[in-house]
N, C-alpha and C positions, 0 to 999 in steps of 0.2 A: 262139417258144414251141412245144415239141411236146409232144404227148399218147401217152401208153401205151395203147393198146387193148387191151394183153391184161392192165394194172393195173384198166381199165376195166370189162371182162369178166370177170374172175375171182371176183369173187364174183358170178356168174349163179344163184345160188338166192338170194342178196338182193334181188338186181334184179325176179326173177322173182316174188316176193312181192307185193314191194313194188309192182311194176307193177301186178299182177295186182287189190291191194288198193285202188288207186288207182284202177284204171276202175271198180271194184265200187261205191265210195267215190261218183265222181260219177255213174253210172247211181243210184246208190239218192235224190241229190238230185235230178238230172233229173226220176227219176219224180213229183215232187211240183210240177214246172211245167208249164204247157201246154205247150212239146214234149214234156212226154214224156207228153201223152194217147194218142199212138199205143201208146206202152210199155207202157202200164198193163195193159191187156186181157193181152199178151203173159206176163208177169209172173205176173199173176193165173194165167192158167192152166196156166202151167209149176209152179207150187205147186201147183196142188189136184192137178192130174197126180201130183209126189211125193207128197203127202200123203193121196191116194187122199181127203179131205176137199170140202165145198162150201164150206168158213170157211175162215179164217186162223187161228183163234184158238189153233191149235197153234204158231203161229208167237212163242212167246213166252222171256222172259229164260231159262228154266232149258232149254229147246233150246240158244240161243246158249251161254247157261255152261258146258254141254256139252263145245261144239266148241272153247269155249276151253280148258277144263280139259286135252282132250285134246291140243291145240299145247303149250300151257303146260306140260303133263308131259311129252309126248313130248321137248320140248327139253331140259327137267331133265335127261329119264333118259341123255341124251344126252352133256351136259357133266359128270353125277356118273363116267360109266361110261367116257368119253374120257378122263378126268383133266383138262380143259377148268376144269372148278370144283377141280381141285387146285394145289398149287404148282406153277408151271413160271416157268422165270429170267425175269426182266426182266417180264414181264405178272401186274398184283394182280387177283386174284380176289374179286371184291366177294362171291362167293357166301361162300368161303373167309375172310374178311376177317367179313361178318357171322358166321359161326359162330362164333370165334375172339371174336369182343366177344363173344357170347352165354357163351362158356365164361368166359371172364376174369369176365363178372358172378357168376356161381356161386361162384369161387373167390375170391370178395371183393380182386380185382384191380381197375384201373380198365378200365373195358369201352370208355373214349373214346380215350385217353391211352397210346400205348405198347404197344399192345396186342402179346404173342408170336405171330408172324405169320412161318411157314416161313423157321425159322432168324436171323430179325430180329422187326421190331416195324414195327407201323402203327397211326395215327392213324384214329379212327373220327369224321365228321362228321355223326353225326345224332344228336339227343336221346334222351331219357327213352324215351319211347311207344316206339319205334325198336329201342333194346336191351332191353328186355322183351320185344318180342317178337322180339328174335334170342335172348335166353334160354330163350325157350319152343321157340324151334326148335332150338336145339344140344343139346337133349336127346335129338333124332332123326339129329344128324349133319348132315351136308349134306342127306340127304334130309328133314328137320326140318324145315330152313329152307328147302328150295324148298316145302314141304309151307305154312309158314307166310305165306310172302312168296306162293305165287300163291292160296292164298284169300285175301288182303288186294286182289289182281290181280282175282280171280273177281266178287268183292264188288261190282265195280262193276255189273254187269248186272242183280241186283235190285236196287240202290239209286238206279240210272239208271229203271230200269222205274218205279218209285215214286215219283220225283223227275218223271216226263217228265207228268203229269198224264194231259189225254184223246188226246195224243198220243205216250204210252207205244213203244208198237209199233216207232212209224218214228223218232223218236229213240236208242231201244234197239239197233234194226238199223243204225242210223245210226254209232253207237260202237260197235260190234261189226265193222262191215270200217273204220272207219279207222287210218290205219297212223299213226296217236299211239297207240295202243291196245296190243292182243294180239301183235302185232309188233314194237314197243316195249319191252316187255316181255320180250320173251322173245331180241333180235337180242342187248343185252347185261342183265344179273342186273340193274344200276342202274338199269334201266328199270322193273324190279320193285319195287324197294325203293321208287323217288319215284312208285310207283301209291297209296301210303298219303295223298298229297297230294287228289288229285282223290277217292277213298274218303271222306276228310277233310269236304270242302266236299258232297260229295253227301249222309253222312249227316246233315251239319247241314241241309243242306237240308230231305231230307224232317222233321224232328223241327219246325224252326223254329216253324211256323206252329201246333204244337198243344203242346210243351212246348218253349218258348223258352229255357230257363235252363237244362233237360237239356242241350238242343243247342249252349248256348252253352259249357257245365262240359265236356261229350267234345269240341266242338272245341278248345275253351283246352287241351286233354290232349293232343288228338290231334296238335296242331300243335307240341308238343315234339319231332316225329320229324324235322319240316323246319319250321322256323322262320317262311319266310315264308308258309306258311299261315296265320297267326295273323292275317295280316291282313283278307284275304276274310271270315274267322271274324267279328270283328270289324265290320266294313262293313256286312254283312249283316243286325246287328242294327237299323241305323239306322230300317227300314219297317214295327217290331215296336210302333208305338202307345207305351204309356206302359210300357212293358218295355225300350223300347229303351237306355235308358240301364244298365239293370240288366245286360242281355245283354251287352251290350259290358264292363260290367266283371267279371262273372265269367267273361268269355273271360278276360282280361288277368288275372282275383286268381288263376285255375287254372293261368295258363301261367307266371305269376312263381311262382306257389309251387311248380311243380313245377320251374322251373330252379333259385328258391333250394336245395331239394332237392339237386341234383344236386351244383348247388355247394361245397353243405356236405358232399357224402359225396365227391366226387371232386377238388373244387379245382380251380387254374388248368389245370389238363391236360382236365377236361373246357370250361371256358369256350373255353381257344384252338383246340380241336378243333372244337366246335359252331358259335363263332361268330368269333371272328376268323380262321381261317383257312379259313372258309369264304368271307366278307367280301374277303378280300382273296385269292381264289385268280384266276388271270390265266392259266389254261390255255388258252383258246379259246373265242371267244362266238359265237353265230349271231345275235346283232345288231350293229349299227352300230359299237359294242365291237371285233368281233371285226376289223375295217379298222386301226384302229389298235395289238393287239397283234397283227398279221401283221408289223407294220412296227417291235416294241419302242417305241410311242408314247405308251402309257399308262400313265400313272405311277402307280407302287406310290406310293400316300399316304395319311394317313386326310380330305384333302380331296375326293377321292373319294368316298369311305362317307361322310363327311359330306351329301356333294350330291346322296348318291342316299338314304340317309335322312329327309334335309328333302322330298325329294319325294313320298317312298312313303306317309309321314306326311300330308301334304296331301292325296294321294288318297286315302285312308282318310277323314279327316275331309270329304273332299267328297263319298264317295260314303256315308258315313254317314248326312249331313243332308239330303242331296238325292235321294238315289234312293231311292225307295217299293216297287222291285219287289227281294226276294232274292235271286235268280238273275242279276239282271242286276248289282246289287252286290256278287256273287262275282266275275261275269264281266271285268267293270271293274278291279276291283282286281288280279286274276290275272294279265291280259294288262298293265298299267299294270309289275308287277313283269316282266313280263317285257323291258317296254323298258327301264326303269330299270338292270336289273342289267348289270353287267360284266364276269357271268360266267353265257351262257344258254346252258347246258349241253346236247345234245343230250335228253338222257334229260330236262330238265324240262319238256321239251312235252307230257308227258305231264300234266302239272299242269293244261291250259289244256280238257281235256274237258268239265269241268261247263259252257262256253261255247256246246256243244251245244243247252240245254236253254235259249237267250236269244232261239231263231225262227231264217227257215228264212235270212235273210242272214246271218247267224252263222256258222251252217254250211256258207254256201259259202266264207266266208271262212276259216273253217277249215281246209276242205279244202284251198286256197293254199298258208296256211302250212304243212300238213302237206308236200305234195308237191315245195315248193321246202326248207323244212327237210332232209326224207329228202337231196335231192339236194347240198344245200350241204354237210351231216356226211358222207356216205359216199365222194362224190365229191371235192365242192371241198376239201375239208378233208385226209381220210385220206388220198387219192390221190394228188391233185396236189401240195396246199399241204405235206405231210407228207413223203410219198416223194420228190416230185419238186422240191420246192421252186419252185413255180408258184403263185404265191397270187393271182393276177387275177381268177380267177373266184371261190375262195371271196369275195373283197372283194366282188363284186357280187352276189354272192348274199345275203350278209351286210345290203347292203340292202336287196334286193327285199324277204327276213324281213322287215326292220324295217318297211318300206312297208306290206304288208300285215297287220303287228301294229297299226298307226296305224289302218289301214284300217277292221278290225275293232273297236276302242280309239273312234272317231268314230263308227262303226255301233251299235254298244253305249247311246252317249251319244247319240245322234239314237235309238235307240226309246225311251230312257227319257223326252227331252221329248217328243215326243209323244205317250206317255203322262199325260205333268201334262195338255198340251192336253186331251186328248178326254175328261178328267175321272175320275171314279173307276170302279176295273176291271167288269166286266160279272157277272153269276152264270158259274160254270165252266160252264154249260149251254151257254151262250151265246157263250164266250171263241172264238177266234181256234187251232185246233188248232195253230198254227204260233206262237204266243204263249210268254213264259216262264209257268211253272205250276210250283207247288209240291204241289200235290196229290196226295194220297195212292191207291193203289189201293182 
């Protein structure tokens, strides 16, 4: 087997990010263990230095939203003015591709199905919520839609910050350098568009705990843009007392009726767009999945969907009835879909953030899958498995993912029992900063 080094090294401003984001990534958890008591001091006063301040308290979401807006646009302006987001042969421009569903819904076209897409037609796989608002953006043109899709992007840092309880700050900063994030985001447009996923579950989050049937009505909406959000949506209500059954079904009466909707204005072109052909797409998975279609071993069936339905199902209703904390019944379910599925996309790891917000092994687990992911998509996959047709290491990388989606997936479930153990949760006064928290600012 030989390797390319200069396939390897050619994209050195990806590397160079990503590297960069990666040590940021684990220095910012380090600081919150005893090694890193020497760090802390260090830290601290390299900010108030900047900050010319004696506090941090400058150090909050709308700093960070900031520096993201300005990645996030600088890249925009970059791909509208390259032609990067226009047509060019053989590569679909998701940016291009949403604008174009956005204009077809104006022009009472189907926005899923067919869409006129530079000189041909393409298939748009995401719901209702989704092209609404690529409607509201193709009113602006491509700058519309990046205008739309990175506030949707932005969004996450106060509703991260509101969602993170007493430990706001360092969770905030936490999803602010990791490279599921702003990076993500911004390396391909897909990465934008499935930010509406974890948007999704964070703003149910904060709403849950004081209007539980608002939050249950926008998540049942919200999760028409990517389907398997519906299910966290869902899950989540289980810890809500004598609402829980209610929340759970106006997720489920708001997401059927806005798909019957859809159904009845666009027809089978939007069902096979949204879900069977999402269902059954076999491009390339970054779990255990993806070993078996390197080798054409996975069979296109619907016994498949079958077995990954009966599953996803079961986790839902188990993390329903049994888990008492929200956060950690997003968490569970998020990461459960992620092993289940058979097609784990680069860009939906970006879904798996709200995991942040479940304590502080979460997030080193996190960080794993973040840093072995980046390298199995850029590397294993585009590189080698693709250019050079060397698919050994994507295969083992494919599991290490999977091992440490397990990893986290058993971590998840061991804080929740021990939670039942140690009995009912404490006053937020008192809670465990490294705790999951739904607490509002």
């Amino acid at each position: 087997m030989t390797v390319d080094l200069f396939d390897v090294l050619s994209n050195w401003d990806t590397w160079g990010v990503f590297g960069f984001l990666t040590v940021v990534n684990l220095l910012v958890l380090v600081y919150r263990t005893s090694y890193g008591a020497k760090l802390r001091p260090w830290v601290l006063n390299a900010l108030r230095r900047v900050s010319g301040r004696s506090d941090l308290h400058w150090l909050d979401w709308k700093l960070l939203a900031v520096v993201g807006a300005v990645w996030f646009g600088g890249f925009s302006v970059y791909g509208i003015l390259s032609g990067q987001y226009g047509c060019q042969p053989g590569i679909l421009s998701d940016a291009l591709g949403e604008m174009d569903s956005g204009r077809a819904f104006w022009a009472g076209g189907n926005p899923f199905s067919s869409v006129p897409y530079c000189g041909g037609t393409l298939d748009v796989p995401y719901g209702l919520a989704a092209v609404l608002l690529d409607a509201l953006g193709s009113l602006g043109g491509l700058w519309g839609i990046c205008l739309v899709w990175g506030a949707i992007v932005l969004s996450i840092f106060p509703l991260a910050w509101r969602a993170g309880g007493a430990d706001r700050q360092y969770v905030t900063v936490y999803l602010a350098t990791s490279i599921l994030f702003i990076p993500l985001a911004t390396s391909e447009f897909g990465g934008a568009t499935n930010a509406i996923v974890p948007m999704t579950l964070l703003l149910t989050l904060v709403l849950v705990e004081e209007r539980e049937l608002l939050a249950s009505a926008l998540g049942g909406f919200l999760s028409t843009a990517r389907f398997p959000s519906l299910f966290p949506v869902v899950a989540m209500n289980g810890g809500q007392g004598r609402l829980r059954f209610w929340g759970g079904a106006v997720a489920l009466g708001v997401f059927g009726a806005a798909t019957l909707l859809s159904f009845a204005l666009w027809g089978t072109g939007f069902f096979n767009s949204v879900y069977v052909g999402e269902l059954g797409r076999r491009s390339y998975s970054l779990n255990v999945f993806g070993v078996l279609l390197l080798h054409n071993a996975l069979p296109s069936s619907l016994g498949v969907e079958a077995v990954e339905a009966a599953v996803t199902v079961a986790l839902v209703l188990a993390a329903f009835f049994t888990v008492r904390s929200p956060v950690r019944a997003v968490a569970i379910t998020i990461v459960g879909v992620a092993l289940v599925t058979p097609f784990l996309s680069y860009n939906f790891l970006i879904w798996l953030l709200p995991c942040a917000l479940a304590g502080a092994r979460a997030r080193w687990w996190l960080w794993g899958i973040a840093t072995v992911a980046a390298v199995d998509f850029n590397l294993g996959i585009i590189v080698w498995a693709n250019a050079q047709g060397i698919v050994g290491p994507a295969e083992v990388l494919d599991v290490v993912v999977t091992a440490l989606l397990l990893g986290l997936f058993v971590e998840l479930w061991r804080g929740e029992l021990a939670s039942h153990r140690a009995g009912p949760p404490r006053p937020a006064s008192d809670a465990d900063p490294t705790a999951p928290s739904t607490a509002s600012a």
